[in-house]
C-alpha atoms as a printed R data frame, in Angstrom:
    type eleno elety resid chain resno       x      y      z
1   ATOM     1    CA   UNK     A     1 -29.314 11.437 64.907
2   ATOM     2    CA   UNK     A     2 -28.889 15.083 63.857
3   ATOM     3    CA   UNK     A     3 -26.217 15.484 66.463
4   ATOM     4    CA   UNK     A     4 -24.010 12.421 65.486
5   ATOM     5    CA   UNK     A     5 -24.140 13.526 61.648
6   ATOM     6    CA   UNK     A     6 -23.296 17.021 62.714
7   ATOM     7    CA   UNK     A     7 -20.411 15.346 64.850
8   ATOM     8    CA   UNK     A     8 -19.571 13.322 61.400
9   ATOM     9    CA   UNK     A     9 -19.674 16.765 59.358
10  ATOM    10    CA   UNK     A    10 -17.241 18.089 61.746
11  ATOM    11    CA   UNK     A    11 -14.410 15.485 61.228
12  ATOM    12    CA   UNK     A    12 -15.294 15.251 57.739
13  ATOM    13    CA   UNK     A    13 -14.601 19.013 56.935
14  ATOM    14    CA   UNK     A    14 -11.348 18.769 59.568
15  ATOM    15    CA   UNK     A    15  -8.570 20.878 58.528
16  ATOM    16    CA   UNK     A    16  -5.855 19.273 56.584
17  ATOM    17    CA   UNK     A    17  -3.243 21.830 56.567
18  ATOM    18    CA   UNK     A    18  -4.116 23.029 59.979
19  ATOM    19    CA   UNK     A    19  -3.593 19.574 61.112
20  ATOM    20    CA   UNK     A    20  -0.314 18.891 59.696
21  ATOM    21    CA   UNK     A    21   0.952 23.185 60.877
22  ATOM    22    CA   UNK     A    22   0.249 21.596 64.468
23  ATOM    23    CA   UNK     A    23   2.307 18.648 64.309
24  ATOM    24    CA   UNK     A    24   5.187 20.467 62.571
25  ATOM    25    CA   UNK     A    25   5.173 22.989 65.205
26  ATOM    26    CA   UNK     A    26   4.916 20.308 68.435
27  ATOM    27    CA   UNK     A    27   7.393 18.763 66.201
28  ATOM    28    CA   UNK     A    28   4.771 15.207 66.994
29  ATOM    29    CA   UNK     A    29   2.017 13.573 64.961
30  ATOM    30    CA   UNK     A    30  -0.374 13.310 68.545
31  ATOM    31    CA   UNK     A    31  -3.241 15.644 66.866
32  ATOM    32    CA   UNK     A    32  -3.641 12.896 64.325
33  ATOM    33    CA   UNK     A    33  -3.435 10.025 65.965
34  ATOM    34    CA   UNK     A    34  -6.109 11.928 68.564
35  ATOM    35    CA   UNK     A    35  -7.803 12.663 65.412
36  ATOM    36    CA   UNK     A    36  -8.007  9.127 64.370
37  ATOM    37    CA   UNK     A    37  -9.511  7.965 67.352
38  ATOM    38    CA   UNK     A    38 -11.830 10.629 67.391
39  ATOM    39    CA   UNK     A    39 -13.069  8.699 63.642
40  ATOM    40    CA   UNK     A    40 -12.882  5.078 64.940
41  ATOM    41    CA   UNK     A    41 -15.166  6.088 67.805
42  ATOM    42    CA   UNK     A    42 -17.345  7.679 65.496
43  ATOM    43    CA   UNK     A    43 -17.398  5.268 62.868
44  ATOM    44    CA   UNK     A    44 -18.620  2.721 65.805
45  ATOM    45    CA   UNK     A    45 -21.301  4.845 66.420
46  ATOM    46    CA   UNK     A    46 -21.819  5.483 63.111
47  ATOM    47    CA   UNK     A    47 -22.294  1.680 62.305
48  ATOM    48    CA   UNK     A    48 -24.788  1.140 64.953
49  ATOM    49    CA   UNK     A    49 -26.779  4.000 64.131
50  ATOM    50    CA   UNK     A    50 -27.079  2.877 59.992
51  ATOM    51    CA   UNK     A    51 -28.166 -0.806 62.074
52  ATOM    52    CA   UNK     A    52 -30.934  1.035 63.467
53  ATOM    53    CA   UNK     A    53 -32.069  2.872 61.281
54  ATOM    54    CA   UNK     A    54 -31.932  0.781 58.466
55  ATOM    55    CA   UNK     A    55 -33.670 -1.762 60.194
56  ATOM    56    CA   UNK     A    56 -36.536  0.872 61.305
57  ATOM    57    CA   UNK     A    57 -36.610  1.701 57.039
58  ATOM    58    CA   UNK     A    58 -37.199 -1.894 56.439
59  ATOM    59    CA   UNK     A    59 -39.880 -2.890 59.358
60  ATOM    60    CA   UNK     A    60 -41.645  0.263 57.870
61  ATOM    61    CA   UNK     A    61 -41.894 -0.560 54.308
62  ATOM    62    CA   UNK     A    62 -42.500 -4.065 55.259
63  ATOM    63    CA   UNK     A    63 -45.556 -2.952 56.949
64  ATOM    64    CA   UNK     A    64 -46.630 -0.078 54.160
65  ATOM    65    CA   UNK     A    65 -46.714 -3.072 51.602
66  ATOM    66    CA   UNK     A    66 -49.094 -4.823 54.220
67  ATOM    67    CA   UNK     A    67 -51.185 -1.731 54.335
68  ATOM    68    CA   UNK     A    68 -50.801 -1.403 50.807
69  ATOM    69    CA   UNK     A    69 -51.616 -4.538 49.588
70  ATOM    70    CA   UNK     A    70 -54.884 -4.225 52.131
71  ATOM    71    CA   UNK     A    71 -55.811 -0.984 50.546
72  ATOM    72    CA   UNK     A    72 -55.797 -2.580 47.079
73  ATOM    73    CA   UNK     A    73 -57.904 -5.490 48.698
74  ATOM    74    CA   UNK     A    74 -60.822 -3.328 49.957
75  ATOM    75    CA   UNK     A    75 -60.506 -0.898 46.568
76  ATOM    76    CA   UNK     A    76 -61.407 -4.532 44.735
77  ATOM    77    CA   UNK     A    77 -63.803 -5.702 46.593
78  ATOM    78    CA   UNK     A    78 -65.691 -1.692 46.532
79  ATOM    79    CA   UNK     A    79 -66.063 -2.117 42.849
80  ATOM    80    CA   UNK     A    80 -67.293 -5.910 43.427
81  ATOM    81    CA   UNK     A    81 -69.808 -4.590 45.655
82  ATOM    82    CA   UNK     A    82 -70.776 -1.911 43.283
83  ATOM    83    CA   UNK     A    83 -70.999 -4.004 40.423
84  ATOM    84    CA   UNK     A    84 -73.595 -6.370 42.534
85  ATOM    85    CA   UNK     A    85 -75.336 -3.591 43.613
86  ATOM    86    CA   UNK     A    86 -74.272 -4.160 47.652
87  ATOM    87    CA   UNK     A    87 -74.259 -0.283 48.467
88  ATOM    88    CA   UNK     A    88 -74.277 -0.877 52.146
89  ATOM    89    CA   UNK     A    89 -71.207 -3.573 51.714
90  ATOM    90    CA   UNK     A    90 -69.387 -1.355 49.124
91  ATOM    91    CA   UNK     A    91 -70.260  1.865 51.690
92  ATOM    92    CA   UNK     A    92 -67.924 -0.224 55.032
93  ATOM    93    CA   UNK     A    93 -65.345 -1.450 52.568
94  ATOM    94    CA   UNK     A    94 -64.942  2.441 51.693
95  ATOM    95    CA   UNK     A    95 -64.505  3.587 55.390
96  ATOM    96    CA   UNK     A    96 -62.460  0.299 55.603
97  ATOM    97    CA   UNK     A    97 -60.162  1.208 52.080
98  ATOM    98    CA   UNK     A    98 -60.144  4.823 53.913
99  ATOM    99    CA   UNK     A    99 -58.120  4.264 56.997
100 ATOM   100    CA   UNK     A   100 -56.317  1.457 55.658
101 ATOM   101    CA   UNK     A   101 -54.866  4.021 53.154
102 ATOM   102    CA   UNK     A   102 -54.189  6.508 55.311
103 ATOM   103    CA   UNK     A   103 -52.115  3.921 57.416
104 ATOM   104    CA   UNK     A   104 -50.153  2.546 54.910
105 ATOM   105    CA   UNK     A   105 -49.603  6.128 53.699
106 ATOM   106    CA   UNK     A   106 -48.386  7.339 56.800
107 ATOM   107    CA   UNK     A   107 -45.950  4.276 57.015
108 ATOM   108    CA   UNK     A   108 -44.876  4.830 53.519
109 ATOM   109    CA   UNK     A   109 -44.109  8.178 54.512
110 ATOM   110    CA   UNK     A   110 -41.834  7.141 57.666
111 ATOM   111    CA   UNK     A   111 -40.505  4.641 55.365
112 ATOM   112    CA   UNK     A   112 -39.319  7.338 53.125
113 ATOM   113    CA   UNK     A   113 -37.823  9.336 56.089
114 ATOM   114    CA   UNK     A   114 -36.243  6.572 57.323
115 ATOM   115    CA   UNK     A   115 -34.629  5.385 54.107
116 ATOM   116    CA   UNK     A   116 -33.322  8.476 53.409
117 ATOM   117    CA   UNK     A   117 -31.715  9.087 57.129
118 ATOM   118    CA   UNK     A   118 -30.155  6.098 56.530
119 ATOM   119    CA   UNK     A   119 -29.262  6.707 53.448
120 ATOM   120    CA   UNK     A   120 -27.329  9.877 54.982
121 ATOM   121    CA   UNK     A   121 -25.270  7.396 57.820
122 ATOM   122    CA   UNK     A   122 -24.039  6.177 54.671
123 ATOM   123    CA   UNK     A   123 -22.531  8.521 52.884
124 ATOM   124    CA   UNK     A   124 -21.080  9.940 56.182
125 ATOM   125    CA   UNK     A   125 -19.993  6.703 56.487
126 ATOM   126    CA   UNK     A   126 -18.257  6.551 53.390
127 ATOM   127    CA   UNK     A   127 -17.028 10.151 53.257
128 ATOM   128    CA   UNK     A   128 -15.479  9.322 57.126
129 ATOM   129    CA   UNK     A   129 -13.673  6.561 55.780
130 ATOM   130    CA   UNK     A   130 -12.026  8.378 52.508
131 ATOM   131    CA   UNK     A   131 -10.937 11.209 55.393
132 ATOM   132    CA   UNK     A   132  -9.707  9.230 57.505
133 ATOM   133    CA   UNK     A   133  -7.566  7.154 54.946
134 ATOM   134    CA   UNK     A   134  -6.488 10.668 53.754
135 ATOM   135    CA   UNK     A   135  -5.277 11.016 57.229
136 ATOM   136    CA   UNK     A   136  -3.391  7.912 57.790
137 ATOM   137    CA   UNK     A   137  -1.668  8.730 54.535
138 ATOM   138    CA   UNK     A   138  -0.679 12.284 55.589
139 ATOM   139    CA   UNK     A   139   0.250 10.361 59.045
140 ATOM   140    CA   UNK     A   140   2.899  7.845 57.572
141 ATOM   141    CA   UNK     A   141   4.225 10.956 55.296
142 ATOM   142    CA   UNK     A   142   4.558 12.963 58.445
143 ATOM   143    CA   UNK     A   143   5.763 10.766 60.426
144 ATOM   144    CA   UNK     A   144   9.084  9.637 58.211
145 ATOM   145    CA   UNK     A   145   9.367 13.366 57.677
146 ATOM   146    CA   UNK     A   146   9.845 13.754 61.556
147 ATOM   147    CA   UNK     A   147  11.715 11.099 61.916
148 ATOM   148    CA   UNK     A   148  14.511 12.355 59.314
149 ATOM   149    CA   UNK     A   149  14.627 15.548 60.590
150 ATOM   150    CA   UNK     A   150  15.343 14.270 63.718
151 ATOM   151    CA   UNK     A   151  18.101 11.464 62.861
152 ATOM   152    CA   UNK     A   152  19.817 14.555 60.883
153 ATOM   153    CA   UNK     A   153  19.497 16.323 63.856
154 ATOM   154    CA   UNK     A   154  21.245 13.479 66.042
155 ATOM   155    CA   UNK     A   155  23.866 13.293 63.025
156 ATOM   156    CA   UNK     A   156  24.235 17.292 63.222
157 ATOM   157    CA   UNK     A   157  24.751 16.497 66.724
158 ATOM   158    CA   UNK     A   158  27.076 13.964 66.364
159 ATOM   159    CA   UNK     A   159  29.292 15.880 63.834
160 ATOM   160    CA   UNK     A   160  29.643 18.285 65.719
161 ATOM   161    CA   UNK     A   161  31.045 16.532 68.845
162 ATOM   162    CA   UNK     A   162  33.561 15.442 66.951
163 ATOM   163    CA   UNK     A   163  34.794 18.260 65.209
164 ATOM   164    CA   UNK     A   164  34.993 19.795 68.753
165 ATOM   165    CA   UNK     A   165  36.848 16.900 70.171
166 ATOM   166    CA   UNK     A   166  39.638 17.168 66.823
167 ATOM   167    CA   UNK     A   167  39.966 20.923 67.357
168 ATOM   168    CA   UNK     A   168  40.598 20.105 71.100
169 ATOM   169    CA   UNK     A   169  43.244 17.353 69.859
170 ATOM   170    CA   UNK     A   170  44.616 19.943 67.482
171 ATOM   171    CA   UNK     A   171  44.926 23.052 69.869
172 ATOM   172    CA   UNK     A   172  46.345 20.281 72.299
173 ATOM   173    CA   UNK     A   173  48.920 19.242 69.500
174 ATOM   174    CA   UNK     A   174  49.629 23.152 68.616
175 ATOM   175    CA   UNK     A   175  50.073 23.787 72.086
176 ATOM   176    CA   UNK     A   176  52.753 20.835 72.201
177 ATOM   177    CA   UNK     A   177  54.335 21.975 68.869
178 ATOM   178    CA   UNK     A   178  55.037 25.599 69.623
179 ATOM   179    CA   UNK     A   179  55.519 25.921 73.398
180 ATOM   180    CA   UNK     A   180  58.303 23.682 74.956
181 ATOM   181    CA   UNK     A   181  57.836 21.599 77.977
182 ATOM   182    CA   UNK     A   182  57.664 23.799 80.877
183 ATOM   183    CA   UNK     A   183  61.003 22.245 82.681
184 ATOM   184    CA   UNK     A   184  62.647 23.994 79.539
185 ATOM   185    CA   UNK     A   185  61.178 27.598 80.628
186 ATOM   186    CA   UNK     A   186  62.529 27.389 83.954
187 ATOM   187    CA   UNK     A   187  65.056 30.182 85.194
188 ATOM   188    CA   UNK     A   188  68.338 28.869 86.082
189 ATOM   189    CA   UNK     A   189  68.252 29.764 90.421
190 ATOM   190    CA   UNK     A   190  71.180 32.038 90.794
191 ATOM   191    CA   UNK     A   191  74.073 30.295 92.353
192 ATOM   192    CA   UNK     A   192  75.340 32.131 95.519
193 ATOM   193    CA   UNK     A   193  78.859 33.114 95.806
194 ATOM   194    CA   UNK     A   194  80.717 34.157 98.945
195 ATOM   195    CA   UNK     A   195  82.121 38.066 98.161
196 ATOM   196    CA   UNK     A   196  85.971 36.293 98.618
197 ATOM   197    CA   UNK     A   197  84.847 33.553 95.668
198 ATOM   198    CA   UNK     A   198  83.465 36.411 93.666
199 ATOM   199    CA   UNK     A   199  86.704 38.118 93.195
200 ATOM   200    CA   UNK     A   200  88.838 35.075 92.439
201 ATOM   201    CA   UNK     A   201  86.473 33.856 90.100
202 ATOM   202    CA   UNK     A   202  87.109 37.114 88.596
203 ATOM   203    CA   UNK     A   203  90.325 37.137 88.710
204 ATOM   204    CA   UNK     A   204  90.836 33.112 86.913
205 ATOM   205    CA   UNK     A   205  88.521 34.354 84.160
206 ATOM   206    CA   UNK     A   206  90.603 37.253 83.073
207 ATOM   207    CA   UNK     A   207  93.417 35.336 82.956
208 ATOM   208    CA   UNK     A   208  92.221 32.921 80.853
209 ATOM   209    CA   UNK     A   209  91.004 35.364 78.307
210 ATOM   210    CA   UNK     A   210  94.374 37.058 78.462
211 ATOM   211    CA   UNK     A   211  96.498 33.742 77.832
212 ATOM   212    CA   UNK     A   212  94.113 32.691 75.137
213 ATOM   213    CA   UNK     A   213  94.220 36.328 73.478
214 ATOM   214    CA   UNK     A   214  98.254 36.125 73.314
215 ATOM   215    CA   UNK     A   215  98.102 32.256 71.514
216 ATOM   216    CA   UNK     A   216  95.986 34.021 69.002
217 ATOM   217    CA   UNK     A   217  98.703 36.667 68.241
218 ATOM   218    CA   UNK     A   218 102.079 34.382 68.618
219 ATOM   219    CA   UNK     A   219  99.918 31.343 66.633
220 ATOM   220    CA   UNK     A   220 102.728 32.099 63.531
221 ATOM   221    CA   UNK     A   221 105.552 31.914 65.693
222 ATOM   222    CA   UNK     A   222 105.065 28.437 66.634
């Protein structure tokens, strides 16, 4: 019994904060959910326990009233015996009234223990229970804390996939804008010219120029 309440003092004095540092740091609400099955198994044990005990309390001040009532019995029928002058009779009922009260002390006295252990399984009982609604409180708070830090984290995520895929439209658009298509950066390939062609091509083109440079200077005569 000692063990089980000491087991019950345990997850009765269970750190809160510490609790709630470990979640935030595995970035998961497992330590309370294994905390919260530590409880229910507990509080199982806990209930049969009370059962047993409480029963025990009651069996033994059922039988210190028996004892009890006995012992007032025998203390009557002393002073009857007394009274009549039966000293031998009133002598037995006094060895009688003796151990009859020192049995229904005794069970009054395991009564007493017993009552009060149970007693105890009670208040654990009850003190287990406020915890662990505490707990399942702190739970549902943690866990929609989680869970919006990690849908902003998916939306973060999200975001930024798509300003990376408009800056890659953009530099793709720049890259159109400013540089032209790349059949407009080609060198023209040198034309080839036998050595015979070269000079009479020569020869054409500074004629030309020399015809159109006397039209210029006779264009008032005309």
């Amino acid at each position: 019994m000692a063990s089980l309440l000491e087991k019950i003092g345990t997850l009765i004095s269970a750190n809160l904060h510490y609790m709630v540092d470990e979640a935030l740091k595995s970035n998961s609400i497992a330590v309370f959910d294994q905390y919260i099955r530590q409880v229910d198994n507990n509080l199982d044990e806990l209930e049969d326990a009370a059962a047993t005990v409480g029963g025990e309390a009651r069996m033994l001040r059922r039988k210190y009233d028996e004892f009890a009532a006995k012992t007032a019995e025998l203390d009557r029928n002393i002073d009857i015996f007394l009274s009549e002058g039966r000293e031998e009779l009133a002598a037995a009922a006094q060895t009688k009234f003796n151990s009859t009260k020192r049995l229904a002390d005794s069970y009054k006295d395991q009564a007493d223990r017993q009552q009060s252990e149970y007693q105890k399984l009670l208040d654990a009982r009850l003190k287990l229970e406020a915890k662990l609604t505490t707990v399942k409180q702190e739970r549902e708070e943690l866990q929609a804390l989680l869970t919006l830090a990690k849908s902003k984290e998916v939306s973060v995520k999200a975001i930024k996939s798509l300003d990376d895929l408009v800056g890659s439209g953009d530099a793709d658009v720049a890259r159109r804008r400013f540089y032209p298509p790349a059949w407009t950066r080609r060198r023209p390939k040198a034309t080839w010219l036998p050595p015979a062609s070269i000079g009479r091509w020569t020869t054409c083109w500074s004629a030309r120029r020399s015809i159109a440079s006397w039209k210029n200077a006779n264009a008032g005569w005309a």
